[in-house]
N, C-alpha and C positions, 0 to 999 in steps of 0.2 A: 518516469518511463522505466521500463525492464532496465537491469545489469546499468540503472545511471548511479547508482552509488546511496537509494535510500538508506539503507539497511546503516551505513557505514554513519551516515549525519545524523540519522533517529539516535544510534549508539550513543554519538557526542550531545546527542542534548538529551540522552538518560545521564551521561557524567557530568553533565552543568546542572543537573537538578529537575527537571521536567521529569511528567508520567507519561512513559511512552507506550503506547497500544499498537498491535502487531496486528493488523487484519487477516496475514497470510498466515498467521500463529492461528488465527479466531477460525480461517475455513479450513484448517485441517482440522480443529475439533469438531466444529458444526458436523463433519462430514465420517465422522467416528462410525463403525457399525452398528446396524439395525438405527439409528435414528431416523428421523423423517425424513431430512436432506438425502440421508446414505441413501434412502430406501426409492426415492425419487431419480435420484442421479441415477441407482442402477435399471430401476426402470423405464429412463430416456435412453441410454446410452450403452445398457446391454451388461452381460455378467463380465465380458471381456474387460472392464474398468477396474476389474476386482482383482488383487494379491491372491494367494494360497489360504491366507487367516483372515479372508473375506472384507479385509480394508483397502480405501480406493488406490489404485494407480495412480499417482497425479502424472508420471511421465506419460501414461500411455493414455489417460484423459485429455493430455493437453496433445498430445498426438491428435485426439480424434477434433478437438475443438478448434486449434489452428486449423486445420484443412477448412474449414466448413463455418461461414460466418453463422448462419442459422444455428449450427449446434450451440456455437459461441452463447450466441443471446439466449438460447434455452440454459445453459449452465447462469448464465447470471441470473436469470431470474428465478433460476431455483435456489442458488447460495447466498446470493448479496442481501436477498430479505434479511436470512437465518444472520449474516455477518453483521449487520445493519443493526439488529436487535441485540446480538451482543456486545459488539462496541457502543452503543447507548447504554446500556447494564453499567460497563463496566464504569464509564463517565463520572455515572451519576454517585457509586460505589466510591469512586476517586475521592469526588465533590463534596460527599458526606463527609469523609474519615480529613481530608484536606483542602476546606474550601477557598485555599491562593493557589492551589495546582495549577501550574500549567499544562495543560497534557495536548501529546502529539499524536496523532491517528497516522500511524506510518503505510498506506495504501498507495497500490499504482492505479487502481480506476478511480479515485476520487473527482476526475474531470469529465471522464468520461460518460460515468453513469450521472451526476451532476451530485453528487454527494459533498463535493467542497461547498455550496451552498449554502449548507445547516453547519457550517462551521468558522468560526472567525476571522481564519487567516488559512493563506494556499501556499505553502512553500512547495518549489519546485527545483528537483534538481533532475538537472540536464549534462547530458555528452553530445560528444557526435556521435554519429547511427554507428561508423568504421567502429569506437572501443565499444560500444552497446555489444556489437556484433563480436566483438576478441574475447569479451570478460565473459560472456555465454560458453564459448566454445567452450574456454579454458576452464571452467566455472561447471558446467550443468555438462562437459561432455559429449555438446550437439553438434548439427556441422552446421556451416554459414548458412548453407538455404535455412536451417530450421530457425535460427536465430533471425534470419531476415524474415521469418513468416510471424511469427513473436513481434518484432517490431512493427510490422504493418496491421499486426492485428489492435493495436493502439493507434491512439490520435497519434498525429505528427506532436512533437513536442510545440511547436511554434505556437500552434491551438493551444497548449497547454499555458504557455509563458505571457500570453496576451491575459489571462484570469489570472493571474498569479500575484499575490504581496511579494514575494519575497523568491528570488531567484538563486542559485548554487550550482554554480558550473563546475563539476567534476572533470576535469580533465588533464590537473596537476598535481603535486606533490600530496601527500596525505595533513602533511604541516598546514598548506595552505589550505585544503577543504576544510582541517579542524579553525583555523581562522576566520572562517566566512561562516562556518554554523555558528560559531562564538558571537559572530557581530551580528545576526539571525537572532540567537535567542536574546541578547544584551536588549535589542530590540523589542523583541516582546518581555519582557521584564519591565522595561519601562510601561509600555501600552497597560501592563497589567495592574501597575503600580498607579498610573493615572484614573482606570477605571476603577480603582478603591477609592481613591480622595472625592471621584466623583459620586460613587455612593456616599460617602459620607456627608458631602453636602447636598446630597437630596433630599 
């Protein structure tokens, strides 16, 4: 979910060793000037998306897309292809140069769009709506409606936690999150390590 603390767990499991990919990193480049995506988005959504040096707004995108579940599903279906096709690139790039990677796709729509499907394992970290709604303001600057319009533009988490391998509840110390990503990846280190022996005896 928004403001639940991914950003902070993918970190800790780029310091335990895992290859971490940034989707939000992938759709600001997908969305670069003149490219197809850029060229689309401004075409749905008007010149008013666009900065002074013709690159997107994301504040004033996610303005117009919160309001309006329809615009919502036109921006996804314009960027999560483009997203989609470069976090596959990048996988496979991983995979060649290090085929025991582990690698983490750190994305908030993975449930949503159903994207955690074509991937092994669902970690899920979760808060309550009340800090979702404190670390936004404090964070991005916005006031609580806009943050509550953010949250409801997402599944409920609870949707999210019933598909999910592996849970991470943000809602204490930094000590303790980095102790429950550690016992997270310890986790898949084994799973990975077992899927070796079983190739080898295939």
């Amino acid at each position: 979910g928004i403001a639940s603390g991914k950003t902070v767990v993918s970190n800790r499991l780029r310091d335990l060793g895992a290859h971490v990919i940034d989707a939000d990193d992938i759709s600001k480049a997908v969305m670069v000037p003149h490219t197809e995506c850029w060229k689309k988005l401004v075409e749905s959504f008007g010149k008013q998306i666009l900065k002074k040096d013709s690159s997107i707004d994301r504040k004033i995108l996610a303005s117009v897309i919160f309001d309006d579940p329809v615009k919502r599903k036109n921006l996804n279906t314009i960027v999560h292809p483009e997203i989609t096709k470069t976090i596959n690139l990048q996988v496979k790039r991983i995979k060649a140069e290090w085929p025991d990677a582990i690698i983490i796709i750190e994305a908030a729509l993975l449930v949503e769009t159903g994207t955690y499907k074509e991937y092994e394992k669902l970690i899920v970290v979760y808060s309550r709506e009340e800090l979702q709604e404190e670390r936004m303001v404090t964070r991005d600057g916005i006031t609580r409606g806009e943050a509550r319009k953010r949250i409801d533009a997402q599944w409920p988490i609870v949707k999210k936690m019933k598909v999910a391998d592996y849970l991470i509840q943000n809602e204490g110390s930094l000590e303790q999150l980095s102790k429950d990503t550690e016992r997270v990846f310890a986790s898949l280190r084994t799973l990975a390590a077992l899927k070796d022996i079983q190739k080898g005896d295939s």
